[in-house]
TORSEBA-337088 format. One record per residue: x, y, z of N, C-alpha, C in turn. Coordinates in steps of 0.001 Angstrom, whole numbers, padded with zeros to 6 digits, always signed. Layout:
BEGIN
XYZXYZXYZ...
END
This chain:
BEGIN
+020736+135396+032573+020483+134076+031976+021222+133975+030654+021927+133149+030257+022696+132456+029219+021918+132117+027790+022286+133086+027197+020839+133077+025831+021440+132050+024995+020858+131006+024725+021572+129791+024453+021021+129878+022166+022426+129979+021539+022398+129619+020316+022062+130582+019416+022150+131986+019426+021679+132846+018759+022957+133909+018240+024054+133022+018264+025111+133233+017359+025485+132388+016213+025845+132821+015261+026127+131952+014115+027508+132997+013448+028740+131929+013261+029812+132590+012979+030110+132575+011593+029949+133428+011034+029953+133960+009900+031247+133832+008852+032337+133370+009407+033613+133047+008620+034319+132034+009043+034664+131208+008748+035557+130446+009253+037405+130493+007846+038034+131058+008857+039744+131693+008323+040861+130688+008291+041140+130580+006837+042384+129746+007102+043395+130962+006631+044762+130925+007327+045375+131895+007268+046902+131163+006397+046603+131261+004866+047280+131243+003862+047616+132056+002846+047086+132912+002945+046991+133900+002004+047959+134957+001829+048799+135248+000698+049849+136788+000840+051007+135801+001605+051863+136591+001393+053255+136345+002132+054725+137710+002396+055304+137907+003000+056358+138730+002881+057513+138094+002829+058825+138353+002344+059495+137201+002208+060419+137332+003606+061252+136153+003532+061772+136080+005033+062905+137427+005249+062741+138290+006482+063448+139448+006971+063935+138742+007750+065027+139512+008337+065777+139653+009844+065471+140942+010095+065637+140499+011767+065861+141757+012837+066510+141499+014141+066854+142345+014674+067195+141669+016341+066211+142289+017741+065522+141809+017824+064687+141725+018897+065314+142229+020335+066300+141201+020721+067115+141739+021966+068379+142007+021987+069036+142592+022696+070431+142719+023147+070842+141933+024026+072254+141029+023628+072995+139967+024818+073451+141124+025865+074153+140453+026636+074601+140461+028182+075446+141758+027690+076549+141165+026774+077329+142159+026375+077616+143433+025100+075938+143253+024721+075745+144543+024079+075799+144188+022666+075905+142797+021910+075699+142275+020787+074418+141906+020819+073811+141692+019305+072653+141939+019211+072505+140293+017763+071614+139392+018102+071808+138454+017332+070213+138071+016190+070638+138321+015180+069699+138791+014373+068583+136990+013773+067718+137584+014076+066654+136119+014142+065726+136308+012678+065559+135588+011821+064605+135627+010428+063389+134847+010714+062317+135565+010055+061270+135792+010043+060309+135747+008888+059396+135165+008774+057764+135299+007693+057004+135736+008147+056408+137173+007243+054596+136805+008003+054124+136739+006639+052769+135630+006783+051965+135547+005535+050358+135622+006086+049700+135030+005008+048271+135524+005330+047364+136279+006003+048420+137881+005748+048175+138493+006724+046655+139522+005901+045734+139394+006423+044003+139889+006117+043688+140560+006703+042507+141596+006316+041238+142174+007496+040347+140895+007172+039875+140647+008464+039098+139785+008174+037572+140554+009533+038221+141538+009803+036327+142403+010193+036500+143763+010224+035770+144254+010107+035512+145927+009477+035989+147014+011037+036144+146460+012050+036504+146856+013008+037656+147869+012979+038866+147734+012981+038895+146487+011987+039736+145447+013020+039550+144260+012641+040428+142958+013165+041378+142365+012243+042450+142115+011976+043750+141946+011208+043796+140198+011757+044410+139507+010648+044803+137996+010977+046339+137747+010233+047343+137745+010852+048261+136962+010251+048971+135651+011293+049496+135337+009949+050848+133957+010547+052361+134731+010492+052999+134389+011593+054253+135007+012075+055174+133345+012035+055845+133042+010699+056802+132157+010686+058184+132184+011000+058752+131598+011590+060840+131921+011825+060315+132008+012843+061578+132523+013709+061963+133088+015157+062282+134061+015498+061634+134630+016399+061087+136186+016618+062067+136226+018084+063047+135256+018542+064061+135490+019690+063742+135526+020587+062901+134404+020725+062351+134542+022633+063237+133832+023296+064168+132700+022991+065031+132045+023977+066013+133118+024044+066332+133896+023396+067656+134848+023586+067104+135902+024541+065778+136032+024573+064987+137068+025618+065287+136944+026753+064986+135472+027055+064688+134537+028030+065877+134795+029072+067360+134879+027783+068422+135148+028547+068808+135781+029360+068148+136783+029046+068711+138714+029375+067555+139145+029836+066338+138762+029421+065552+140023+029566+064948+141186+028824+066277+141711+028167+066428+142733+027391+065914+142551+026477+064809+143496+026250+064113+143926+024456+064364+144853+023909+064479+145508+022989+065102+146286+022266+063688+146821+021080+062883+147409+022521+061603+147453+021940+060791+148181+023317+059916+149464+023154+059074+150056+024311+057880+150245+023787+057136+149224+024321+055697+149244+023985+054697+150141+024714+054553+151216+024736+053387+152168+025425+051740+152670+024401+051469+152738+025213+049573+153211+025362+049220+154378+025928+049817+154293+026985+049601+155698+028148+048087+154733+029028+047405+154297+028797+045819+154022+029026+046122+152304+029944+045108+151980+031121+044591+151321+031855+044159+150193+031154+043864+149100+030641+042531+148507+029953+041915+147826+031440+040716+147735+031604+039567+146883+032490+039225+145962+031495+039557+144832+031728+039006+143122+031231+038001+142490+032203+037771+141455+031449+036841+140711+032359+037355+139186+031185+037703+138218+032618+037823+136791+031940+037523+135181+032504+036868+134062+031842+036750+133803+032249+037215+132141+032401+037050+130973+032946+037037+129761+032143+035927+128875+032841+035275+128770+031976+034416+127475+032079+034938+126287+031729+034476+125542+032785+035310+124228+032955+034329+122740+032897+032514+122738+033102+031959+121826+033643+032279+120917+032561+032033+119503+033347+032155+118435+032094+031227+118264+031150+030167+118483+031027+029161+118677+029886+029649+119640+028877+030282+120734+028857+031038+121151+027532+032089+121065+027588+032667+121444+026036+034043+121805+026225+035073+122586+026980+036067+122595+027633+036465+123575+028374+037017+125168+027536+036681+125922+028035+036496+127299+027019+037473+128262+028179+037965+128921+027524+038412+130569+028132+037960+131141+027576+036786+132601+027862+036080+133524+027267+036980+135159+028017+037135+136182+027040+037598+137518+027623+037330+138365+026398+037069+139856+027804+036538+140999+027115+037850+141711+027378+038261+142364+026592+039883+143367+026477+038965+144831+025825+039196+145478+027475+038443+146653+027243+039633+147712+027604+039353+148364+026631+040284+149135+026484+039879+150599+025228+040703+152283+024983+040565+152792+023806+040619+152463+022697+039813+152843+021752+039298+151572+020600+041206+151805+019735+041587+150441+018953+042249+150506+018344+041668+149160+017557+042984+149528+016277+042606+147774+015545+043351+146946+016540+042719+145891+015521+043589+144074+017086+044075+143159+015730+044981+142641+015879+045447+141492+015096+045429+139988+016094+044726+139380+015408+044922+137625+015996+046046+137373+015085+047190+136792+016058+048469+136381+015599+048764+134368+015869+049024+133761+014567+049567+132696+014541+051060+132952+014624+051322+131914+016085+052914+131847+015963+052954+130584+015692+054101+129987+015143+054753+128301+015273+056371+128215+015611+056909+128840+016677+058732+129095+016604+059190+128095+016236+060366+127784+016365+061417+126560+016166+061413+125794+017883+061726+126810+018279+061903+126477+019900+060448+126538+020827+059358+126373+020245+058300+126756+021274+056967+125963+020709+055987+126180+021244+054503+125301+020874+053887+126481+019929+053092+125851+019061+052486+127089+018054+051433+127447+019014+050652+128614+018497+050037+129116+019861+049114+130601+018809+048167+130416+019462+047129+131798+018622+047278+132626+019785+046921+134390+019192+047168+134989+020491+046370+136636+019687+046106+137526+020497+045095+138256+020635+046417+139713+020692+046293+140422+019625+047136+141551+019816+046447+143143+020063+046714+144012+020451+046187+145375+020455+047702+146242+020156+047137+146237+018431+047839+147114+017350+047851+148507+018082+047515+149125+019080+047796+150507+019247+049542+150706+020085+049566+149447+020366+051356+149386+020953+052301+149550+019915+051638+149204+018404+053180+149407+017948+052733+150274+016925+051997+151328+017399+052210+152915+016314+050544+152764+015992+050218+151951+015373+048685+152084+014626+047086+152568+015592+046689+153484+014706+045524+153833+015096+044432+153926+014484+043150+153724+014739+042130+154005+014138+041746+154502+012571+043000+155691+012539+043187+156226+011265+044898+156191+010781+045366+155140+011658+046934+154642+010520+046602+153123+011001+046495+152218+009869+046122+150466+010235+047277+150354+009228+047627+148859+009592+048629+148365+008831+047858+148758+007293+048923+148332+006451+048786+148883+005209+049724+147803+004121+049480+146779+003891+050486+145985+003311+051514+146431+001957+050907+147510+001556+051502+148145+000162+052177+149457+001151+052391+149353+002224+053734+150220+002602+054635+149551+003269+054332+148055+003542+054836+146920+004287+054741+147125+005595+055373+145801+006260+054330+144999+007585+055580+145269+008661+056599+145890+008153+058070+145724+009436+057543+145978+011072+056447+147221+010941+056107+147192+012172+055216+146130+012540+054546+145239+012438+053946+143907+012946+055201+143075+013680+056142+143632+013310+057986+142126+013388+057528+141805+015107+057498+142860+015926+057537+142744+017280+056194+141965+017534+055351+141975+017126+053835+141646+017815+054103+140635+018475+054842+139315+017964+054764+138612+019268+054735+138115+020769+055530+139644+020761+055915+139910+022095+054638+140492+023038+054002+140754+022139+052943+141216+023170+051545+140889+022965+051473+139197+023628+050074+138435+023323+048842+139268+024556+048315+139407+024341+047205+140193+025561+046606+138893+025952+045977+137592+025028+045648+136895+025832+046107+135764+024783+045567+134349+024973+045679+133396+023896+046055+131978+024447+045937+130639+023278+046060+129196+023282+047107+128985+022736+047651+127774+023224+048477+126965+022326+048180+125392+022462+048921+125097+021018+048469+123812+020503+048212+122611+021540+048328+122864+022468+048303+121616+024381+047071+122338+024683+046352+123482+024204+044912+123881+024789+044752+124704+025900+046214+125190+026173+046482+126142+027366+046335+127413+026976+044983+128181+028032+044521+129071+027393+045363+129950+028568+045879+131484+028189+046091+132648+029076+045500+133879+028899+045229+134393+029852+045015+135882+030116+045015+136740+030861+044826+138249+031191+045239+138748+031906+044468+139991+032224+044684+141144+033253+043627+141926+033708+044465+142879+034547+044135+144183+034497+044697+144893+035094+044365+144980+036498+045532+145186+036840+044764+145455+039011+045619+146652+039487+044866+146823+040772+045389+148454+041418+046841+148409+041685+047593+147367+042286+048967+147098+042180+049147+145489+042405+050399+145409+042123+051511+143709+041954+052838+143931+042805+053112+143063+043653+054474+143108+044215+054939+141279+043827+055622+141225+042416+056561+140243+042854+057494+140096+043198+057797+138797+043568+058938+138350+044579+060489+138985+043660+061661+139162+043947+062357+139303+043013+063877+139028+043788+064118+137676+042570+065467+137285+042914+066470+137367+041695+067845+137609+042562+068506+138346+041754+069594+137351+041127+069375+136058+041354+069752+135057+040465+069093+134591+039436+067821+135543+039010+066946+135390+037995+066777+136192+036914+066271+135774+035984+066227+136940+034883+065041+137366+034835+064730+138834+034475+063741+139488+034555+063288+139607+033435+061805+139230+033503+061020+139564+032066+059366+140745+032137+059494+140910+031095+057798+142082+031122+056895+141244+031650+055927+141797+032277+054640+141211+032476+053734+140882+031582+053455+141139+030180+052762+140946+028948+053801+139484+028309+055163+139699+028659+056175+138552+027920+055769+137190+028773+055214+137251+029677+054771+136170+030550+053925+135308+029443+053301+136203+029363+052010+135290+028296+052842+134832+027353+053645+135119+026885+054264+134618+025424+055370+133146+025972+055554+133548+027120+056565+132083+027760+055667+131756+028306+054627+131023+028715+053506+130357+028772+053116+129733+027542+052876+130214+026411+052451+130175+025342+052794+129052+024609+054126+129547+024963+055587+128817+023904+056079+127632+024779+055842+127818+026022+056314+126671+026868+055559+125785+028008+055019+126015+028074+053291+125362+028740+052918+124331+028349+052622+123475+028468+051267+122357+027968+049913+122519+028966+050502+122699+030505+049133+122533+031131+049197+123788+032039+048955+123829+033101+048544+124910+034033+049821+124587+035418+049836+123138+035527+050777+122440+036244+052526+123424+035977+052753+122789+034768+053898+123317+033664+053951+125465+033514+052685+125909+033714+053332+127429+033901+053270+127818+035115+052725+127236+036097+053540+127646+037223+054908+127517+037646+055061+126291+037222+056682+126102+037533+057258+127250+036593+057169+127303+035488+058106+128528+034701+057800+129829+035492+056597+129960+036124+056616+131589+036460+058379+131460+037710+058249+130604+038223+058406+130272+039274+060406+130053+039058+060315+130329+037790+062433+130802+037337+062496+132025+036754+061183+132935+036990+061948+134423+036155+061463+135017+037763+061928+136222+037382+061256+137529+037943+060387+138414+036857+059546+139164+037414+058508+139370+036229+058096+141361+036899+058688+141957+035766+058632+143129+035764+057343+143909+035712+056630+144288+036643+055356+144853+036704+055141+146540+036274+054748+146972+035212+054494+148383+034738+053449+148929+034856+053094+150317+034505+051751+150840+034604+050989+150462+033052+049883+149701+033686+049364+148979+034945+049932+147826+035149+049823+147420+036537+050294+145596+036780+048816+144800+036147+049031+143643+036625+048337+142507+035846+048298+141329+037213+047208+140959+036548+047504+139250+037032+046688+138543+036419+046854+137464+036291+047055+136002+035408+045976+135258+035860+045560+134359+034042+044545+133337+034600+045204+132241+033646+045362+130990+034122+045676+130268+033203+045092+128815+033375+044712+128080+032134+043140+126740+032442+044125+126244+031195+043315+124677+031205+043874+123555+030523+042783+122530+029902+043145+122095+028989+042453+120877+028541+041991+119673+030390+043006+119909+030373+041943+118464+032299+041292+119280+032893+040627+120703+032146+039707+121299+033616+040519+122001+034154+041606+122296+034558+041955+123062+035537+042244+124296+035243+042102+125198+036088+042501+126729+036099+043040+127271+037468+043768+128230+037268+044109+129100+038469+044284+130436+037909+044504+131051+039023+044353+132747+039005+045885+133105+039884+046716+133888+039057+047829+134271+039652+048656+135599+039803+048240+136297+041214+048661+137363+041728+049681+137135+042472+050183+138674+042550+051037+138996+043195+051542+139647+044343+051437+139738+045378+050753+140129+047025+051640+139865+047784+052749+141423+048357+053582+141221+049208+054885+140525+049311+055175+140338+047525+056759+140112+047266+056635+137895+047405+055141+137877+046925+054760+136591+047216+053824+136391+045812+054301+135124+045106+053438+134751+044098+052290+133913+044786+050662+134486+044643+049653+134016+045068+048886+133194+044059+048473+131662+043910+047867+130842+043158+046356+130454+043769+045524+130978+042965+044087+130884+043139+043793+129431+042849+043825+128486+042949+043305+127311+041507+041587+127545+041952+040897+127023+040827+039626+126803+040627+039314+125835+041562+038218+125968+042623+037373+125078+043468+036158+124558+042862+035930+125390+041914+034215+125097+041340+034722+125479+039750+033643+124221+038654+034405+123825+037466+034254+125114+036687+034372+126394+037101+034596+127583+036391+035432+128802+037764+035876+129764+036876+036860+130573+037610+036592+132231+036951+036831+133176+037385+035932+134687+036814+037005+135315+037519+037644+136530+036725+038833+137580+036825+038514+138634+036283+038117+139718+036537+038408+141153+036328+039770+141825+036976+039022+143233+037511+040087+144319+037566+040545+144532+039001+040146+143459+040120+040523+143912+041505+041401+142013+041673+041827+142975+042845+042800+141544+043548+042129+140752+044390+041702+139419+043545+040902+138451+044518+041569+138024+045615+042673+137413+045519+043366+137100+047114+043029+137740+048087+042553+136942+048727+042370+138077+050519+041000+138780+050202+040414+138693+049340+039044+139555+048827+038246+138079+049396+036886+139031+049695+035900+138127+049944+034948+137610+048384+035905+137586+047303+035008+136613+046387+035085+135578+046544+033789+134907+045758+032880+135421+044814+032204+135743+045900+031654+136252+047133+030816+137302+048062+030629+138723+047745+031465+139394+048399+030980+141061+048340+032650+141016+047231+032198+141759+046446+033007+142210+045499+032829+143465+044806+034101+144135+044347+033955+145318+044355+034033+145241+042539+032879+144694+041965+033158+144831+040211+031882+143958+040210+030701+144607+039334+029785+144411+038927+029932+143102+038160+030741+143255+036861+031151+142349+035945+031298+141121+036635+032252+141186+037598+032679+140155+038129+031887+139286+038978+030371+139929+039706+029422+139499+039766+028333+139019+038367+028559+139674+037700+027437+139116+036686+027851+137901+036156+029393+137730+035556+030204+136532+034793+030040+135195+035945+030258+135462+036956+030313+134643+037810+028590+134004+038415+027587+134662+038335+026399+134408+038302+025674+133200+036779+026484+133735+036152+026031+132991+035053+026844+132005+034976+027775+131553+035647+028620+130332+035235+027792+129553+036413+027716+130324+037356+027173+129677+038331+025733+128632+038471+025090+129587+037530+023754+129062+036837+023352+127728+036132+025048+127953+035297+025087+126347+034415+026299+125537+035030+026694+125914+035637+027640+125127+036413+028679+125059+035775+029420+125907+035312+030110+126097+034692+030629+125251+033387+029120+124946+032764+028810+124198+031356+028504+125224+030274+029100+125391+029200+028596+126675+028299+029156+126251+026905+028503+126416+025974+028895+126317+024437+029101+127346+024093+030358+127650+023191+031345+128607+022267+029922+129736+022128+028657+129369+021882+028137+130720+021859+027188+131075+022894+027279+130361+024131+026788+130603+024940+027973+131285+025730+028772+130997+025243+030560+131911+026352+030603+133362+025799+030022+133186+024321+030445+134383+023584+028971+135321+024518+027886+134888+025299+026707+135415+025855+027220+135956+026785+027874+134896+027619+028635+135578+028783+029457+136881+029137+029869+136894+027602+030705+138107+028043+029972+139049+027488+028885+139207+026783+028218+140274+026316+027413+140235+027538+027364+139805+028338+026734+140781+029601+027833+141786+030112+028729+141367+030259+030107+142045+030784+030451+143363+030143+030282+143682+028440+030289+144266+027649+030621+145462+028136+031041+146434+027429+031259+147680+027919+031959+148743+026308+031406+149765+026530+031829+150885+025306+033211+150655+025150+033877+150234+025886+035592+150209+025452+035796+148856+024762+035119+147581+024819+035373+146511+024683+035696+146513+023082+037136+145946+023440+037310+146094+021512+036988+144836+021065+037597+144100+021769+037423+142215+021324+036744+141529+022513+035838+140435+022151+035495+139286+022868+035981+138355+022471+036829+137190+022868+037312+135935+022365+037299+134584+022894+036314+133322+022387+036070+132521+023476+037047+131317+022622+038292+130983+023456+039009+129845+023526+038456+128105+023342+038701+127556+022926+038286+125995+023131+039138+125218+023028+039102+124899+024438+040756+124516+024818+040403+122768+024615+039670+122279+024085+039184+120677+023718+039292+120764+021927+039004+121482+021036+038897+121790+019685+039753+122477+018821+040079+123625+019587+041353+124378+019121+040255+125981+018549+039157+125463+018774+038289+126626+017646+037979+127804+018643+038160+129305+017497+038442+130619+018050+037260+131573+017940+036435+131467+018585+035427+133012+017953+035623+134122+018370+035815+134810+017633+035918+136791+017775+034770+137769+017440+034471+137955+018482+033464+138997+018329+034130+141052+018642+034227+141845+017349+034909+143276+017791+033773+144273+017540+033831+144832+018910+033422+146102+019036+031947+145703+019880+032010+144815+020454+030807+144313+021157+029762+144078+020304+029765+143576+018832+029106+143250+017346+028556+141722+018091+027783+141577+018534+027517+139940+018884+027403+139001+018304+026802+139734+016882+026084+139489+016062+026857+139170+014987+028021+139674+014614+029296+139153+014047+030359+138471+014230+030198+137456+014669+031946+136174+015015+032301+135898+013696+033783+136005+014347+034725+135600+012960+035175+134139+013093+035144+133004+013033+035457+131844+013441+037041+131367+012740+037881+131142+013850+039173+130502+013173+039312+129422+014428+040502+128538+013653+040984+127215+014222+042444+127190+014583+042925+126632+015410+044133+126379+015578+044365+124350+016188+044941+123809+015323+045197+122935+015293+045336+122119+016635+044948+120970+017420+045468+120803+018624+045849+119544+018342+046457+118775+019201+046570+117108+019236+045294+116508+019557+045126+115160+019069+043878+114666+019724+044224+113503+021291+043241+114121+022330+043839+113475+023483+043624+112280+023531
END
């Protein structure tokens, strides 16, 4: 049952604060082995929870259309480690439409990252700092400077942009996409970031999945992506065939197995994925920002570093780290009014 109102978010973050001045770097390598150097800000970059959880703004261009080109990053993001998520979107018309997810995974810090490119939609997004060096006992450190943050964009784990298009993602046992060789190939984590940057609705990232090829690593993934009109789908990959779930009922529930061809929401092989889905089911997939943030504290689990419930009608962000329920950090990201 959906414990209705017994969160209260404790900060609300505007992210102005501090600045670094504008750097270059080059992100990718062209076709022919030149490398084209893109400038960059980050400012207001904070702890803003004891977790710890990190907040900055990432200004300039961090070279995703030159990515876009090639492919090529000039950058290897490893973990060694699996994460098990659980995500969800509530859709009914009595609330706002929300994306809620648990990113379970070995504890590290997380940075919530503001992007705004030149070429793309501004867009909030959910990082796990253990990809680019930091751990538990090395966190960014602003008095030794931030160079290693430069890449984070590249690797949103989940997140909105300013059109209310929420993404995320979940590990599964394997992915076969399709792969054509008149296409350019991109990471499976870079998906989220061209979604991000180029999306407005759910309509709009299918078609983009639908001009790359999309490089699947240990672990593969698959995709949930919902919109300001209600809609969501779920998108795997099954037999060299991109598979699109859309939502039948005004909420949609993704963990760690491959729904296609699975008998969900019936016999399913993930607890979580029964419990999240029981409770949407309950309210019909109607839930307030702290009734989403309930939802996933059933889901909860010792690895869970972040909970983050989206509001894809408001723009407003709550973060709950380390399964702290009891602590949301509240931030905003700007949307249009429809």
């Amino acid at each position: 049952m959906v414990k209705k109102g017994f969160i209260i978010p404790i900060a609300f973050v505007l992210i102005v604060f501090g600045f670094i001045a504008f750097r270059s770097f080059s992100p990718v390598s062209n076709e022919d082995g030149t490398q084209d150097s893109v400038s960059y800000n980050i400012t207001g970059f904070e702890k803003v929870d004891d977790y710890p959880l990190y907040a900055m703004r990432f200004d300039g261009d961090y070279g995703f259309s030159q990515y876009l080109q090639s492919g090529r990053l000039d950058a290897d993001f490893t973990d060694g480690s699996a994460p098990s998520c659980t995500v969800f979107a509530s859709l009914g018309i009595g609330d706002d439409p929300l994306m809620g997810r648990n990113f379970d995974f070995p504890r590290n810090p997380a940075l919530l990252l503001f992007t705004d490119p030149p070429d793309g939609y501004a867009s909030v997004s959910m990082v796990d700092l253990g990809y680019f060096g930091y751990s538990m006992s090395r966190q960014p450190d602003p008095d030794e400077g931030l160079e290693g943050l430069r890449m984070t964009p590249y690797l949103p784990f989940d997140g909105m942009n300013e059109h209310g298009l929420a993404v995320g993602m979940a590990a599964i046992s394997h992915a076969e996409p399709p792969h054509d060789t008149d296409k350019v190939t991109i990471g499976e984590i870079q998906v989220i970031r061209l979604l991000l940057d180029r999306a407005k609705n759910v309509e709009e990232a299918l078609e983009l999945l639908d001009d790359y090829n999309i490089e699947m690593v240990e672990p593969p993934i698959h995709y949930i992506v919902a919109d300001r009109s209600r809609n969501s789908a779920i998108i795997e990959f099954v037999d060299g065939e991109m598979k699109v779930l859309r939502n039948d009922e005004p909420w949609q529930v993704m963990t760690n197995f491959i729904i296609y061809s699975s008998d969900a929401p019936g016999t399913v092989p993930c607890s979580r994925y029964r419990s999240v889905y029981d409770e949407l089911r309950e309210t019909g997939g109607q839930v307030s920002m702290s009734e989403a943030m309930s939802v996933l504290e059933v889901a909860c689990q010792e690895s869970t570093i972040w909970s983050i419930v989206y509001n894809m009608e408001t723009g407003e962000i709550n973060v709950a780290m380390g399964g702290e329920y009891e602590k949301v950090v509240t931030f905003h990201l700007p949307l249009p009014t429809n």
